[in-house]
Structure formats: C-alpha cells, structure tokens
C-alpha positions as CSV (number, residue, x, y, z in Angstrom):
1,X,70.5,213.4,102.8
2,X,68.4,216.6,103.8
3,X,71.8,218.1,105.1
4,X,73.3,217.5,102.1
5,X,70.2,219.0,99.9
6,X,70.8,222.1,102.1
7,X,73.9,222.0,101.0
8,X,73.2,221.9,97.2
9,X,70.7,224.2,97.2
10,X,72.8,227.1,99.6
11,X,76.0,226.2,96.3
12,X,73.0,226.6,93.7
13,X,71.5,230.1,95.5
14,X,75.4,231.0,95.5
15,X,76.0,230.6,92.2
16,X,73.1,232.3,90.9
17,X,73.1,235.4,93.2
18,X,76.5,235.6,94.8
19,X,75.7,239.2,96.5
20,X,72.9,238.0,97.7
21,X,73.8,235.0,99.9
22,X,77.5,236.2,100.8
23,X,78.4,235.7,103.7
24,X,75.3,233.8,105.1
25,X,74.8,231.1,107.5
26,X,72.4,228.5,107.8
27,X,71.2,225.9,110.0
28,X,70.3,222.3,108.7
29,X,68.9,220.7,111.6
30,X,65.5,219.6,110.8
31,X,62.8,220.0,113.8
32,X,63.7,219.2,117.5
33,X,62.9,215.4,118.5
34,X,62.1,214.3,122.3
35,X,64.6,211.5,123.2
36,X,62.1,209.0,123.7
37,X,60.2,210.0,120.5
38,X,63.0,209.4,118.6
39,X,64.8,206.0,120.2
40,X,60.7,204.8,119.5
41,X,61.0,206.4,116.0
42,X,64.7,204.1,115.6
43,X,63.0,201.6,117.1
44,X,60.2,201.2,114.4
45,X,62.5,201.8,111.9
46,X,65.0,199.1,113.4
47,X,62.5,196.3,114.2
48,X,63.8,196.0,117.7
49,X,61.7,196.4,120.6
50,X,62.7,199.9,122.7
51,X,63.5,200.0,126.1
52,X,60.4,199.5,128.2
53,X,61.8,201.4,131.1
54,X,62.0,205.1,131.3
55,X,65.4,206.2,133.4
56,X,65.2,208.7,135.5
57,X,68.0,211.6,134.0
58,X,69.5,212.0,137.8
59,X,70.3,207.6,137.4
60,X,71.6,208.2,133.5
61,X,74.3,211.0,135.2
62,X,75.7,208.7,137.2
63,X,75.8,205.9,134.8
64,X,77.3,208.6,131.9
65,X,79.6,209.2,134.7
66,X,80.6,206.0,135.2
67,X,81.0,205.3,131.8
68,X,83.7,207.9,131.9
69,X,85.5,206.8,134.3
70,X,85.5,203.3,132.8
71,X,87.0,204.8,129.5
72,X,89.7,206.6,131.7
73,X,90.6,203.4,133.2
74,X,91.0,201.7,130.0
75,X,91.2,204.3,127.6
76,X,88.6,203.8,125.4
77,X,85.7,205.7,124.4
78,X,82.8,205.9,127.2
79,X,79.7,204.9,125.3
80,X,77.1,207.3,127.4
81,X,78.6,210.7,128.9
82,X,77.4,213.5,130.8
83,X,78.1,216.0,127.9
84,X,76.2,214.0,125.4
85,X,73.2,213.2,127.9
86,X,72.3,216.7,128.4
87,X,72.6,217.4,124.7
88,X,70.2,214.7,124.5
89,X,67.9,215.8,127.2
90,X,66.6,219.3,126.5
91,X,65.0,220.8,123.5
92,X,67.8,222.0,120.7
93,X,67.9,225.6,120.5
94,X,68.8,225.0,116.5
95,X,66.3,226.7,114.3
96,X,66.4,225.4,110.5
97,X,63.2,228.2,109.2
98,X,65.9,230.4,107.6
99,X,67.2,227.4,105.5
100,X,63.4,226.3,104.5
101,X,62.5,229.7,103.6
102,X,65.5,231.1,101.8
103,X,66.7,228.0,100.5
104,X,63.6,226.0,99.9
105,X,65.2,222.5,102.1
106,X,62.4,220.7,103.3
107,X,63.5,218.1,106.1
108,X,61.7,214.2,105.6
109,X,60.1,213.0,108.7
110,X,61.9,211.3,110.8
111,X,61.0,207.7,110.3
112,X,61.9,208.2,106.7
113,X,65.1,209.8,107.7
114,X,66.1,207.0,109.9
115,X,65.3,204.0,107.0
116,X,68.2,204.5,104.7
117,X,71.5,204.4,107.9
118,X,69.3,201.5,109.7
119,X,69.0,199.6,105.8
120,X,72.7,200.1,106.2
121,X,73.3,198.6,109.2
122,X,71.3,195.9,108.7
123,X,73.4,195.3,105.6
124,X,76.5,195.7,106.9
125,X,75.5,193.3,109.9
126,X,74.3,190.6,107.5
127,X,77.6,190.9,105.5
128,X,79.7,190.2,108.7
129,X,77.5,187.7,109.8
C-alpha cells in the first residue's frame, strides 16, 4: 500500500509540476528490517510461533544450495537460494528519504504493513480449507 501511495503521489507531483519532477527517480522501500526482526514481526502478525533456533548463515548456504540443486533435479523452484539469502542477510543499501521528502510518502510500521497480506492468507487458507 505505501508503494503504491508513492506511486500516487510521484503521478499527482507530475501533474502538477511536470518540469519539476521530469525525469526523476525514486526509491519506495521503507526502512531497512534485520531478518530476524522481521520473521518476529510476521510472526506476531501471523500468530505462529518463530523459529526458536538462530541458523548460522555458513549452514543456510549450504541448505540454499541444496535447495538448488533439488530444483535442478526436479525442475521446480528451490524454496531458499544463495542469491536470495544474502539479499536477506545484510543491510539494503535502498534509501527511501528522497521519496518522504519530495513526495511526502510516509512508510506504516512494519507490523501494520504485514496485517493486511497475512489477513489475506488467512482468508484464503480458510476458504480452501
């Protein structure tokens, strides 16, 4: 939803000044969230218990590797890979403060953010079920 605001609101600062925002480019990211902080953030939102265990990031390479090599083997998607693990395990370098400022977005905590896809899911689940 904040995304989409950004969106709105770089259309409506178009519009209104097109000289003034040709050309530009924003990043809608919201702040940078620890890993842990958030799965303990989905976790709260979710009403399932997080994983108890921290992993080491050495032991989640090799099973993001071995999740590859799964999904070669039987051509599907690998649900954990190397790729995605280290985009998961350092700090973003994504800075939104141009969009706040110039734009006026203002990105909702996080545990608000996750409610409305985790009401979904619930949703969806209880529909199938």
């Amino acid at each position: 939803r904040d995304v989409a605001q950004a969106h709105v609101l770089a259309a409506e600062a178009l519009a209104a000044d097109p000289a003034a925002l040709r050309g530009a480019r924003f990043i809608a990211a919201g702040p940078y969230t620890p890993l842990r902080e958030l799965v303990n953030a989905l976790a709260e939102a979710s009403g399932v218990d997080a994983p108890r265990a921290d992993v080491s990031l050495p032991v989640l390479r090799l099973v993001a590797l071995g999740h590859e090599l799964t999904g070669r083997l039987t051509g599907t998607e690998p649900l954990l890979t190397r790729r995605g693990l280290g985009a998961l395990s350092k700090p973003s370098p994504l800075d939104s403060r141009r969009a706040e400022n110039v734009l006026g977005v203002r990105f909702r905590p996080l545990a608000e953010t996750l409610r409305a896809p985790v009401a979904y899911f619930h949703q969806r689940a209880a529909r199938a079920a």
